[in-house]
N, C-alpha and C positions, 0 to 999 in steps of 0.2 A: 744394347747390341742385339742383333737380332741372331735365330737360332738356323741349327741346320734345316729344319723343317719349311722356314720360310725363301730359303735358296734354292734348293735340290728339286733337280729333274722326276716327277714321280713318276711310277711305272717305268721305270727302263725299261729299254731293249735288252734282251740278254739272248743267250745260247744254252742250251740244255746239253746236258752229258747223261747216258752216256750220247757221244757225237761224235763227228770228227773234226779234221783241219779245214776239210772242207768249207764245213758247215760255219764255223767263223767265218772265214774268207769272203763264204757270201753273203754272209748275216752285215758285217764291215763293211763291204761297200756298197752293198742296197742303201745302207743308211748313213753313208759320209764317215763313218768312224774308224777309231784306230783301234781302241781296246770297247770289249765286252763283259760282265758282271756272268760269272758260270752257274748254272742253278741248276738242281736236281729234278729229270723229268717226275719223276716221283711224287714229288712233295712240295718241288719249290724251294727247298732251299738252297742257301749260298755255299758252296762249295770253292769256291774259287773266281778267278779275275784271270781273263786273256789281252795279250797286247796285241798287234799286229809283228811286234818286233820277237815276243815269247814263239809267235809264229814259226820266224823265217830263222829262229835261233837255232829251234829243232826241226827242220824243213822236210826229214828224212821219218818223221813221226806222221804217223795217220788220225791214233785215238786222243780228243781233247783231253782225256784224261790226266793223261802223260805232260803234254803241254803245259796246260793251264798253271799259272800260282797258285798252290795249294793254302799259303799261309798268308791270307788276307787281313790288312786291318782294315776296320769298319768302325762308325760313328752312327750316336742314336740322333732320333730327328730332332731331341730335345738340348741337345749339345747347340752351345753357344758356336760361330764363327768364328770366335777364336781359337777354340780347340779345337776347328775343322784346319784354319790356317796353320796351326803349330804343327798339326800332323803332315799335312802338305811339305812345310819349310824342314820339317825334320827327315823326312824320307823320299822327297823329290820326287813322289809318283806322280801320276794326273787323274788318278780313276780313285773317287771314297767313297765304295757303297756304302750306302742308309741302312743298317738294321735295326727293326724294333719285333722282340719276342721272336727273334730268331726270323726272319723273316725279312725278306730285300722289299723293302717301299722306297727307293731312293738312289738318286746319285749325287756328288757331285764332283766338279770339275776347279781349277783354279780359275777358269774364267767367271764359273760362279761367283768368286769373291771380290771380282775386281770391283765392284761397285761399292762396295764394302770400303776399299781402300781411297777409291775413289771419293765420296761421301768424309772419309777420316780427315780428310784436310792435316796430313803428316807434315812435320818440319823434316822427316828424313830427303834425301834426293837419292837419284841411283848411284852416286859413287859409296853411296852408304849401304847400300844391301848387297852392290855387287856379288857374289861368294861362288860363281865357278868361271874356271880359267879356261880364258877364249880363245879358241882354235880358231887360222883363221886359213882362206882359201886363196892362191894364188889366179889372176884372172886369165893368162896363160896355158895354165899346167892341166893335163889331161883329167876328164872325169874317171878313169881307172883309177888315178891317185886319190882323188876329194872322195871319192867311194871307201876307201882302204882309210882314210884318215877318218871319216866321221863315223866306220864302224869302230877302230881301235879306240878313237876317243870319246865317244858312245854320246854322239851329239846331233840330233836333224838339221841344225842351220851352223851356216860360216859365212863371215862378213868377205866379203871379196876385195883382196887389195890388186894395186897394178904396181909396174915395174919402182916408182916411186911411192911407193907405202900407202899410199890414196886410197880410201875407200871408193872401188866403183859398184859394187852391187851385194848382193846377198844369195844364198844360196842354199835352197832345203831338198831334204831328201825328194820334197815330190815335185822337186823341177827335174831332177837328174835323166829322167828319160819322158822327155815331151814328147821325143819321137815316137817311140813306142806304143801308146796309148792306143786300147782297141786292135793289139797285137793278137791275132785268132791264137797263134800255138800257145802265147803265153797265158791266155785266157783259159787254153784246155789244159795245160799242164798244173793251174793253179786252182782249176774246177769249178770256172766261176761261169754264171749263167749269162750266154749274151742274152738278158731283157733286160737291162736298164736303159736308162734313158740317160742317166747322171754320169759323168766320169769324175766324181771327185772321190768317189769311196775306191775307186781302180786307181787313184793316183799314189793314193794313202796305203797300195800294198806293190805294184811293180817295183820299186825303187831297192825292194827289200827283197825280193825274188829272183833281182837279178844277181843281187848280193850273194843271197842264200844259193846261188846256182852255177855262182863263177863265170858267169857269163863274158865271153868276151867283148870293152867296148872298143870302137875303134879308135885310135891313136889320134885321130882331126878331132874328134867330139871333144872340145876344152871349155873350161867354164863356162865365159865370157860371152860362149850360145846357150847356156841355159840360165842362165843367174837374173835375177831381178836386178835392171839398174835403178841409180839413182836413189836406193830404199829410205824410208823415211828414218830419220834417227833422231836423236837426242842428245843434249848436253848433259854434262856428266852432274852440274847442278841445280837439273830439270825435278822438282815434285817428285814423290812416289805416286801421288794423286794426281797428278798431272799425269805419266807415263800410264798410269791404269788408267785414266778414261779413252787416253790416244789404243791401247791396247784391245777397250773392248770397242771401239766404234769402228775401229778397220778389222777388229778380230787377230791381231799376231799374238801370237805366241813368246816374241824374242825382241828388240828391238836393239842393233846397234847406238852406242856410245860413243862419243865424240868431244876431246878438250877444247882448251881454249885457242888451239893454232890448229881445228879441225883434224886433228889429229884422231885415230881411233883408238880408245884406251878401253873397251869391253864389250859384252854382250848384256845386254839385262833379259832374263826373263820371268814368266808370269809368276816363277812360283818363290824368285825373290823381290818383287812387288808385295808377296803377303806378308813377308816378315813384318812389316807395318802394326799388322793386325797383332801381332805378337809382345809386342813393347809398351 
């Protein structure tokens, strides 16, 4: 098996403290990301881990300090893949910097490991790792609701059903305002620089600003205009190495479940794929 050294992103991007909210915001979407590794303008070291969602929790805070996870865990480069995957499967984060001698040389991600899993050639499928319970989104019912339900239920994606239980589409926090995108007041109130060129790192923090702002949406905006139709999904007795290679060649995160009367019976995502790696 191979170690963390040979998976992980070297030289991360990171954000320095002292800083502010700012200063993530537009470290995050200059570079497509959700979270940042924090590090001491000083010396360089790890102090902490930013999400975009630690963000918009404390919206009303200016100093990263404040923000930021203070109590990170971290993995040496020489750490096997498994014990990168068990930490993953055990605390559901997505962000595990590298430290060696006190010192960030590293990241990684659960899409890291997908090939890992992928390569395992497991006899589990995904009704076997399943392990969190799936909210799911009416294709009707107003984006004011799916907002309020994926904050209380602290989820980015919901399978889309219609009047008869049918899967029609999927839906994650950075479809929720398509409209929006390249909003000038929203862009100043959240202090991001108009020079990008990219709107995917701006997609990766509105969704959460609106949240964080109470914003009111209007009662016609319902799912069903913003949701992906048709999403790819799975059968419930599809590979875990099958699902991780569908995982890392489109890049999701999540992928709907599906019985044997296409029926939706779950969510799987990337970081119950790794349980694999753990058994």
């Amino acid at each position: 098996m191979r170690t963390v050294a040979d998976i992980m992103v070297s030289v991360p991007i990171v954000v320095e403290v002292p800083g502010s909210k700012s200063d993530a915001i537009n470290m995050m979407v200059r570079n497509g990301l959700t979270g940042l590794p924090v590090v001491r303008s000083s010396d360089g070291a790890l102090v902490g881990i930013v999400s975009r969602r630690d963000v918009f929790r404390k919206f009303d805070e200016e100093q990263l300090s404040l923000i930021m996870q203070k109590d990170v865990k971290t993995i040496a480069p020489t750490a096997s893949t498994r014990e990168a995957a068990e930490i993953f499967v055990k605390h559901r984060f997505h962000r595990l910097p590298v430290v060696s001698n006190g010192k960030l040389v590293g990241i990684i991600t659960p899409t890291d490991l997908l090939d890992e899993v992928k390569n395992l050639k497991s006899p589990l499928t995904a009704e076997d790792v399943i392990s969190k319970t799936c909210v799911t989104a009416y294709e009707e019912e107003p984006l004011s609701y799916t907002i309020s339900a994926m904050r209380v239920s602290d989820v980015s994606a919901m399978p889309v059903l219609n009047s008869k239980g049918k899967l029609t589409g999927i839906i994650t926090d950075r479809d929720l305002f398509k409209d929006q995108l390249k909003d000038v007041e929203t862009m100043k109130e959240l202090g991001i620089e108009d020079a990008y060129e990219s709107l995917a790192g701006y997609r990766n923090v509105v969704p959460l600003f609106y949240v964080a702002t109470e914003r009111d949406i209007p009662e016609d905006h319902i799912v069903k205009n913003s949701m992906v139709k048709d999403p790819v999904t799975v059968f419930k007795k599809t590979s875990v190495s099958e699902i991780a290679k569908i995982m890392k060649s489109k890049d999701f995160g999540q992928i709907p479940i599906h019985g044997n009367m296409d029926e939706l019976v779950g969510m799987i995502y990337d970081i119950d794929i790794l349980s694999a790696l753990c058994r």
